[in-house]
N, C-alpha and C positions, 0 to 999 in steps of 0.2 A: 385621489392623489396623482399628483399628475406625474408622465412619464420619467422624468429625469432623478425623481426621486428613486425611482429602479433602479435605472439601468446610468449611474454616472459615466458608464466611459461611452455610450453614446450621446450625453451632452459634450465631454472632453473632446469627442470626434469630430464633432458639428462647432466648433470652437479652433481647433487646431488644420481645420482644412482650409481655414479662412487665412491663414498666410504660412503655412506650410505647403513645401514642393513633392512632395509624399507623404503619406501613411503609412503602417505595417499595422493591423488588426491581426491578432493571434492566439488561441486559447478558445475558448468555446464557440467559435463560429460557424461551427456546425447545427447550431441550435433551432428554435424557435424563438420569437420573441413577440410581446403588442407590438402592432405597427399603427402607431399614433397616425400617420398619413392617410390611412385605408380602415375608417372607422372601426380602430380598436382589434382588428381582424389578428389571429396570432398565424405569424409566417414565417419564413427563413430569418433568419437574422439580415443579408446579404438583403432583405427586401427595404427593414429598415436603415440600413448603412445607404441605398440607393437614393430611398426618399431622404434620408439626410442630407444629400448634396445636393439633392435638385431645388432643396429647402433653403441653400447656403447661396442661390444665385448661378449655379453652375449649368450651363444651354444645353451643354453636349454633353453626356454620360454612356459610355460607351463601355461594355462590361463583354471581358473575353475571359477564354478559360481554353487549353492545349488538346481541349478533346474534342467542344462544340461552336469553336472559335468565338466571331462575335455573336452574343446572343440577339433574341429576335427583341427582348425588351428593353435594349439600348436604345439612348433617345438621342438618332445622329440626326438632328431635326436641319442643321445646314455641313450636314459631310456627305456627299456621295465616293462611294467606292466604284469605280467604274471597271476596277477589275484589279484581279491576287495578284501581286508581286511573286515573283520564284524566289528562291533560297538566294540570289544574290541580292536581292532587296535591290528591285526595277522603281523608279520614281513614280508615282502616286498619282493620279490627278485628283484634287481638292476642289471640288463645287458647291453648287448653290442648293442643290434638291437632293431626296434622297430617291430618289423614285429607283434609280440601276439598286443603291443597296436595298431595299424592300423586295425588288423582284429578285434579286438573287437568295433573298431570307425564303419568297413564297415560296420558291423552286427547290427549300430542301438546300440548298450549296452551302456549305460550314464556311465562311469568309473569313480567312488569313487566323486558317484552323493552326499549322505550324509557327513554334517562337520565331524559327527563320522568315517567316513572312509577317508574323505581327507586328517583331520591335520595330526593322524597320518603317512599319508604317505610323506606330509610335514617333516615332524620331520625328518624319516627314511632316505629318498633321502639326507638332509642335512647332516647327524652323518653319515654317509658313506663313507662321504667323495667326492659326486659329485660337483663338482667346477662349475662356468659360469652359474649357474642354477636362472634362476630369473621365480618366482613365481603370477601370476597376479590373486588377487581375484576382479573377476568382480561381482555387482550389490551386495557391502554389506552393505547395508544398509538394507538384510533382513537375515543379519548372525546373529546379535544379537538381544536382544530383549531390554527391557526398560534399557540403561547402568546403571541406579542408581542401580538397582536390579536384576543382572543375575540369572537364575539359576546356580544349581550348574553341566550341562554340557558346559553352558556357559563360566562359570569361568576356566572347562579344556582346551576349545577349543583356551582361552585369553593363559593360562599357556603355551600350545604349541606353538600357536605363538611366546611368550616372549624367551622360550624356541629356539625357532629356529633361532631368531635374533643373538644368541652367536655365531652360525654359520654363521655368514652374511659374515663381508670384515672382510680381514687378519689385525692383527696388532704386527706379528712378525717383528719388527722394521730390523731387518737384514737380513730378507729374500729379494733374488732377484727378489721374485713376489710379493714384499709388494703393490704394486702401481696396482698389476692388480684387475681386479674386481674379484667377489668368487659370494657370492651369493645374492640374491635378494626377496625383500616380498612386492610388490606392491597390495594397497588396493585402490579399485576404490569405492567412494560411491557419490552420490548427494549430502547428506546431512552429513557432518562432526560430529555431533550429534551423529549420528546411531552409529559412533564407540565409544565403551569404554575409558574415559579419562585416565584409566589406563594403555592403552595401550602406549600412546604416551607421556604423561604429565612427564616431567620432565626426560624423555629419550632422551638422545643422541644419539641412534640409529636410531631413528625413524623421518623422517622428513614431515610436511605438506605443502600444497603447494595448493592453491586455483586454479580452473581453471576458470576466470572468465567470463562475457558476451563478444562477441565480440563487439570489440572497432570499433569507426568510420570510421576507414580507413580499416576495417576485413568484414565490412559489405557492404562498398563502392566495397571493390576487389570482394567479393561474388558477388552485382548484376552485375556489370558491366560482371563478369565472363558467367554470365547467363541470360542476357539483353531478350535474344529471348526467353525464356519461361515466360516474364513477360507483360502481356497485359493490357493497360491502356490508359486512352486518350492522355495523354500529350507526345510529345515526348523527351521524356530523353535522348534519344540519342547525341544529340545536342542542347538540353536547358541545361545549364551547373545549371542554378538557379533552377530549376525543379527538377535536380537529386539531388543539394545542400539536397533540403526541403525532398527530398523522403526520403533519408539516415536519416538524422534526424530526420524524424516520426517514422524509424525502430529502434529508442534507446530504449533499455533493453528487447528486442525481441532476442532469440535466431537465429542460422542459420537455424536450420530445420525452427524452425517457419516461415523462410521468406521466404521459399520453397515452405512453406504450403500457404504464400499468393499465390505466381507465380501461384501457380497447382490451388488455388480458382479462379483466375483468368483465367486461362485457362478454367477453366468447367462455367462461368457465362457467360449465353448470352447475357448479354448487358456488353458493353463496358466505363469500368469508370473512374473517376479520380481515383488517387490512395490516395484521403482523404477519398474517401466513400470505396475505394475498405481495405483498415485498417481497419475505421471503424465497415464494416459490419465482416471480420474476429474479432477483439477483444471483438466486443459487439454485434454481431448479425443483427446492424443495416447498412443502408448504408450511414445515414443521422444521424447527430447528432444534439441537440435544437440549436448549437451553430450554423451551418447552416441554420436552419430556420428561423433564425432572417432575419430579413428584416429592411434597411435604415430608412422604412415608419414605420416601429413598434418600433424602437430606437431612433425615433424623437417625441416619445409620452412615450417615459420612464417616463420624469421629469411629467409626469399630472399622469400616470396608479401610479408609486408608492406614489406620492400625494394623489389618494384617500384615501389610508390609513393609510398615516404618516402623519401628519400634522405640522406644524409647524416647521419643520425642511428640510429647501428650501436649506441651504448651503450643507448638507449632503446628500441633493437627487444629487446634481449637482457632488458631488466629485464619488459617486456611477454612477454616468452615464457616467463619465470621463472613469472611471477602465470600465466600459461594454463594453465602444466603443471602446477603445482602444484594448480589447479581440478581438471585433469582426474584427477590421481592420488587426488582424497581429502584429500591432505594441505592444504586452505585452508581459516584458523581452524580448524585440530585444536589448536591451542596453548590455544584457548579452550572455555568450557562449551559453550556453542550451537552448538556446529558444521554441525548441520544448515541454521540459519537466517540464516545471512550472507549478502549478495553474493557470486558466485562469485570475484570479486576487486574490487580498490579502487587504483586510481593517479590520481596528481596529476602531471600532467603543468604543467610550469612554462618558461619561457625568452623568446627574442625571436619578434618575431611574425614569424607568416608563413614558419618553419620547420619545418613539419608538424604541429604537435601536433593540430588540428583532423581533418587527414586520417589520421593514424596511426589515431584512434580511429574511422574510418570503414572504413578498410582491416581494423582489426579486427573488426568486426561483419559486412563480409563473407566472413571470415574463419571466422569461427567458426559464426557463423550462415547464411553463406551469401547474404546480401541486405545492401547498404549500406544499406537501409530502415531496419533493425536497428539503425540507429543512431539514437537518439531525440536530437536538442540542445536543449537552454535556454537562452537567452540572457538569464543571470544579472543584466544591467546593466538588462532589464525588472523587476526584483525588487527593488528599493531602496527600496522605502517597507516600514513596520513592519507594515502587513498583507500584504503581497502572499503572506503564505503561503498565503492565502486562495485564490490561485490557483492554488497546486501543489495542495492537498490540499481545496478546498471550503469556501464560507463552510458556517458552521453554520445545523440550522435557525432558519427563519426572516426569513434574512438575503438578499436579493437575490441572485441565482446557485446559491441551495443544488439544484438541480432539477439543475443542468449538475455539479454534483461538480468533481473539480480536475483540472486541468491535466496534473502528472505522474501521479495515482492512477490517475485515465481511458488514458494510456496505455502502461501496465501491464499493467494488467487487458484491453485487448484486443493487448498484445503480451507476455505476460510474460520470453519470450527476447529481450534488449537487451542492447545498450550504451548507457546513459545518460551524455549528456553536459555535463555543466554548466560552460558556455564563460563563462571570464572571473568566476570563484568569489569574487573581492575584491571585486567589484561591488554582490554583495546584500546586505541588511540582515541584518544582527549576529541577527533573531530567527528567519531563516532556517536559520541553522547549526543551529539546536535539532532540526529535522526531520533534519537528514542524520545529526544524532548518534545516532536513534533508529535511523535504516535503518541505517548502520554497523553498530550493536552487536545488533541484533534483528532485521534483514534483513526489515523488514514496519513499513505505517505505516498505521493509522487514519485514513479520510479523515471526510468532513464529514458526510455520512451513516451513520457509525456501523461501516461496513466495512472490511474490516482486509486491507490487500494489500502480497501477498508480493513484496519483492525476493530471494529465494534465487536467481534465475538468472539474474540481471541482473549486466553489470559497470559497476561503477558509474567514472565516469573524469572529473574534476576540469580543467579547463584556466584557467595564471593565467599574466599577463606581467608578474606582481609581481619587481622588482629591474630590469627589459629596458631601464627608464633609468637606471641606476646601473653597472650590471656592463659594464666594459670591454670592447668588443668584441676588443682585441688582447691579452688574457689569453691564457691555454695551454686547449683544450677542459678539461680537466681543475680549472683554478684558476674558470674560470667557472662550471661546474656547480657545485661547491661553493659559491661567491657565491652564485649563484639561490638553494640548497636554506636556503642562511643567513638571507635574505631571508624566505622564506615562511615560517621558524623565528619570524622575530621578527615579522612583518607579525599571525602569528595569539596568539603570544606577549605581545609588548609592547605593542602597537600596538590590539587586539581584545582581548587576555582571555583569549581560548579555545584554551589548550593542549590543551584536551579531544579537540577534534578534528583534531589532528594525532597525536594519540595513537590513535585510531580508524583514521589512517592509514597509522600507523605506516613501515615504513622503503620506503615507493611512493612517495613522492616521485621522480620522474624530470625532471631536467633537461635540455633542449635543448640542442642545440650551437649557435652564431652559424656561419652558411653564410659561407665565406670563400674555397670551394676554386673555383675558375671554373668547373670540372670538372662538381662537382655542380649548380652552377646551368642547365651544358649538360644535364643530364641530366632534370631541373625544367622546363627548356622544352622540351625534344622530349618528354616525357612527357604534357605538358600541350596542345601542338599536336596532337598526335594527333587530339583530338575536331576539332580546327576541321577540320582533312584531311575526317576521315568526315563531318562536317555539309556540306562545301561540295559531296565528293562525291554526297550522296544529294539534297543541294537541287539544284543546279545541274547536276549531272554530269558538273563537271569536276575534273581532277587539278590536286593542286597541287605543285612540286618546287622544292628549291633549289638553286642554283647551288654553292653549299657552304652544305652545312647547319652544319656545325661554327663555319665563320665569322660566318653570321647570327645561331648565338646565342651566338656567344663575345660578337660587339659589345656582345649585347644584355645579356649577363652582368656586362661592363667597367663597366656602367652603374648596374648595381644595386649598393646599399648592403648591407654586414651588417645595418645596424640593422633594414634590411627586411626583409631574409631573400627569401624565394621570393616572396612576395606583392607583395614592390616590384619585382621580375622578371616579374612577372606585368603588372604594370599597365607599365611598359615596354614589354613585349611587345604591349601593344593599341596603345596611340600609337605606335607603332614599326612594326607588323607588319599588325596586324589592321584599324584603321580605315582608313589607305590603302586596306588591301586589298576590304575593303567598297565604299569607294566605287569602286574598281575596276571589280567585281563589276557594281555598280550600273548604271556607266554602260554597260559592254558586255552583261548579262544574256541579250539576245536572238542572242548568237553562243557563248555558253561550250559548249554540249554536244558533251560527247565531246570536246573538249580541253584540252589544257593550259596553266595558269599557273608562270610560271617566275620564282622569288622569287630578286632578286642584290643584292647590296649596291653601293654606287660604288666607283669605283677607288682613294678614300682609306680605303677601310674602315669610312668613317662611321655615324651612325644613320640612313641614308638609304638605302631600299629601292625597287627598280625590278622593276615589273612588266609581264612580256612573255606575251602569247596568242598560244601554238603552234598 
C-alpha cells in the first residue's frame, strides 16, 4: 500500500508547498514515521517532511532550530554564509559555494543559533533574489512566548516572517515560471498554540495542516513491519484475532511510543501478555483492578453492594449487568472502537437521598478496591458556558492554563475510577459536548494539547430530574418508568441533545422511593455504625439501645419518601445524635470504659433518654 494511503496530510503537504508561501505542521510531529525516500527506513517525521520538499523541486532546504541553529543536514548546496550577523541583523553575503558554511558546520559553530541573527538572514537570502529556497523552522514552539502578549522582539521576529512571505511563490500571471515553486517557510511545532494567530489567521499565504496519530492500518503496518523486536505471550504472528486486539489497544499511542513498548519488552524478564505488557508501560502496573476481578468475586456483587444500598435490588442488578459485561469483553463490542470506551456508562436518576451517590461509591470500592476511586463533580459548580475550562484546562495563554483541568488532572494520576457527575441537569448545555466525546472515543484532549484516556474508567451520571413530578405512591415499577421518561424528554425536548442519551443508551437506572420502614431500619443501623466506632475509639465508651429496632422504627415513622434515606439521616442527628453530643459533652470526664444506654420514652416518641452504666 503505498505511502500516502497513511499518512494523508503528508500527500496535503507535498501539494500545498507547491504554491504556498508557508506551512504550519502541528500535532504529532514529534513522531516517527516510513520515510518512503530512504528505502522505507522509520525516522523522524521532520526526515520525511525534508525529503518532501527536496521531492517538490526545492534546491535549497535549509532547517534551523533556536538551540542548534542551522543543522549540519541542510542542503545550502548554492548559499554560503560567510559569517553570523549580530543581533542588529548586519547584511549577508550571498555566494556561489558552500565551502565557509561546511567549515563552520565541521568546526562544531551553531550558525545564526539566535532568532535575532536567523530572521534577518531569512529576510536577506529572500530580497536577493535566491529562488527554490525553502526554509524549515524546527521545534517552534519555543520561538515565541505567550501569543496573546509578545514582546516587542517578538513582534519583529512575526514582522519578518510576514515580511518574507511576499517573497514566497511567483504571481506574475505571465511569466513562464509562474507554476514553478520560488520559496518556502515551513513551521514545525507540536502545539499549534505556540504560534502567533497573527501569523496565519486570515492569511492566504499561510497554510495549516495537522499531522495526526497514526491511524489503524499505520500502526498495524508499523508492528507487523517489526514483529521480531516485539516479545509477548500470545502469538500474533498467526492469531489473526490476537493481532486484531493488539492494534486496537495501540489507539491514540504514537509510533515511537509503540517502539518504546517493543524495547520494554525486550528488556523485562518475564514474558507477558501484551494486556499487562500496555498496562505496565501507560500506568506503571502490569495488572489492572479490571483483572483482578475474579468470576467468584462478580457473583457476590449483588450482596457486597447491598450492604450498603438498600433498597434498590433493581438498580444493583442493572449495575452488575454493565460490570460483567466490562469484564467479559463484551462492552461496546456492538461498536467500532471497542477498545476505547469507558468500561461502562450509567445514569442513575430518582428521589434524593435514596443511594444513588453511594451505589456509585460502594462500586468503586468494589471493583477497584478503594472508595477513593470514586472521583465526584458536583455538576451544579459547572453552569456558566466556560466552566469547561475547568474540567479539561483553559487554553494557552489564558489564566490557569499551568494548572490543566479539573477532571483530565484526575485521571491521569488516577486512571482506574469511577467518575461521578452528581446532579448532570445542572451544568451548562456546552458541557454535554466533552462527555459526548469521552462516551464515543473514551479519551479527551485537555488544554495543554494532551490527550487522556478514559478506557478504564466507569463513567456514572447522577440526576433527580422528574423527583418532583413522579408520584411517590406509584407501584416501583410505574415510577421508574416516569423517571426514565422524564430524563427522555428533559434532554430531548427540553435541551436538544438526544445525542447523548444515545451515547447512553439503554443505562439509564432508576431509583426506587424508600417506603418500606424496614429498609429505612436498615439505612440507619448501617449508618450508626460509624457513630458506635467514633465514640468508641474517642471516648471509650459503648453505646447500646434499649431496643434498637424501636429507636429507629420512630425514627423511620418520621422520615418522608420524598427524602428518602437522607431525610432519615438528618432525623437521625436532631433526634439521636445532637442530644447525644451534648451528653457526651457534659459528662466526658467519667465515660471511659462504660456505658451509654439509648431508650426511647414510654410513648414511643421522638424523645430519647440517655443513661451512664
Amino acid at each position: 500500500m503505498a505511502q500516502k494511503e497513511y499518512n494523508i496530510w503528508l500527500e496535503r503537504f507535498q501539494r500545498e508547498i507547491g504554491f504556498k508561501s508557508s506551512v504550519i505542521l502541528y500535532g504529532n510531529t514529534g513522531d516517527i514515521m516510513m520515510n518512503q525516500a530512504n528505502q522505507g527506513r522509520y525516522e523522524p517525521v521532520i526526515q520525511s517532511v525534508l525529503a518532501g520538499i527536496r521531492s517538490k523541486g526545492y534546491k535549497n532546504v535549509v532547517r534551523w532550530d533556536r538551540v542548534g541553529g542551522i543543522s549540519q543536514d541542510s542542503d545550502s548546496i548554492e548559499l554560503a554564509m560567510t559569517g553570523q550577523a549580530d543581533a542588529g541583523g548586519e547584511a549577508y553575503d550571498i555566494g556561489d559555494s558552500d565551502d565557509e558554511f561546511s567549515a563552520g558546520q565541521a568546526a562544531g559553530q551553531a550558525l545564526y543559533k539566535s532568532p535575532e541573527q536567523f530572521f534577518p538572514y531569512l529576510l536577506n537570502v529572500l530580497e536577493n533574489g535566491v529562488t527554490s529556497t525553502a526554509f524549515v523552522l524546527d521545534y517552534s514552539d519555543y520561538i515565541f512566548g505567550n501569543p496573546n502578549s509578545l514582546s516587542e522582539k517578538e513582534r519583529e521576529y512575526l514582522t519578518v516572517l510576514g515580511k518574507a512571505l511576499q517573497q514566497g511563490q511567483s504571481y506574475n500571471m505571465m511569466s513562464d515560471s509562474f507554476a514553478d515553486v520560488r520559496n518556502l517557510v515551513v513551521i514545525i511545532a507540536q502545539n499549534s498554540g505556540s504560534i502567533p494567530p497573527a501569523y496565519y489567521q486570515n492569511n492566504s499565504l499561510v497554510s495549516s495542516i495537522n499531522v495526526p496519530l497514526p491511524g489503524r492500518n499505520e500502526r498495524e503496518r508499523f508492528v507487523r513491519d517489526n514483529l521480531t523486536c516485539l516479545r509477548v505471550a500470545q502469538n500474533l504472528r498467526s492469531d489473526k484475532s490476537q493481532m486484531d486486539d493488539f492494534i486496537d489497544s495501540l489507539d491514540g499511542l504514537t509510533l515511537r511510543e509503540i517502539a518504546q513498548i517493543m524495547k520494554l519488552s525486550r528488556q523485562s524478564e518475564e514474558i507477558m501478555g501484551y494486556e499487562r505488557l500496555i498496562n505496565l508501560f501507560k500506568y506503571g502496573e502490569k495488572t489492572s483492578p479490571w483483572e483482578e476481578l475474579s468470576r467468584d468475586k462478580l457473583r457476590q456483587i449483588e450482596e457486597r453492594l447491598g450492604l450498603r444500598v438498600k433498597g434498590q435490588n433493581e438498580a444493583i442488578e442493572k449495575v452488575r449487568d454493565v460490570i460483567i459485561r466490562a469484564f467479559t469483553g463484551f462492552s461496546g463490542l456492538q461498536h467500532s472502537s471497542k477498545q476505547r470506551k469507558p468500561k461502562g456508562t450509567l445514569f442513575f436518576v430518582g428521589p434524593t437521598g435514596v443511594g444513588k451517590t453511594e451505589l456509585a461509591k460502594s462500586l468503586a470500592e468494589f471493583v477497584f478496591g478503594d472508595e477513593s476511586a470514586c472521583i465526584r463533580f458536583d455538576m451544579s459548580e459547572y453552569n456558566h458556558e466556560h466552566s469547561d475550562q475547568r474540567l479539561v484546562g483553559a487554553p494557552p495563554g489564558y489564566v490557569g492554563y499551568e494548572a490543566g483541568g479539573q477532571l483530565t488532572n484526575a485521571v491521569k494520576a488516577k486512571p482506574f475510577c469511577v467518575l461521578l457527575f452528581d446532579e448532570i441537569e445542572k451544568a451548562h448545555g456546552k458541557i454535554l459536548d466533552k462527555f459526548l466525546q469521552i462516551l464515543e472515543d473514551g479519551r479527551l484532549t485537555d488544554g495543554k494539547g494532551e490527550t487522556v484516556s478514559f478506557s478504564e474508567t466507569i463513567i456514572i451520571f447522577t440526576s433527580n430530574i422528574g423527583a418532583a413530578e413522579v408520584n411517590p405512591d406509584l407501584t416501583p415499577a410505574e415510577a421508574r418508568k416516569q423517571f426514565i421518561q422524564a430524563v427522555q424528554n428533559h434532554f430531548i425536548s427540553k435541551l436538544g441533545r438526544p445525542e447523548l442519551l444515545n451515547r447512553i443508551g439503554d443505562n439509564i437506572v432508576a431509583f426506587n422511593f424508600i417506603d418500606d420502614p424496614e429498609v429505612f431500619i436498615q439505612i440507619a443501623r448501617s449508618k450508626f455504625c460509624s457513630v458506635e466506632e467514633f465514640v468508641q475509639e474517642r471516648y471509650h465508651v459503648t453505646l447500646e439501645f434499649e431496643d434498637e429496632n424501636a429507636a429507629f422504627m420512630a425514627i423511620a415513622k418520621q422520615s418522608g419518601r420524598e427524602n428518602g434515606g437522607r431525610g432519615m439521616l438528618n432525623r437521625m442527628e436532631s433526634a439521636i445524635i445532637d442530644p447525644l453530643s451534648l451528653f457526651i459533652f457534659e459528662r466526658s470526664e467519667m465515660l471511659a470504659g462504660r456505658r451509654i444506654r439509648i431508650s426511647l420514652d414510654d410513648e414511643r416518641h421522638l424523645l430519647y433518654d440517655f443513661d451512664l452504666i
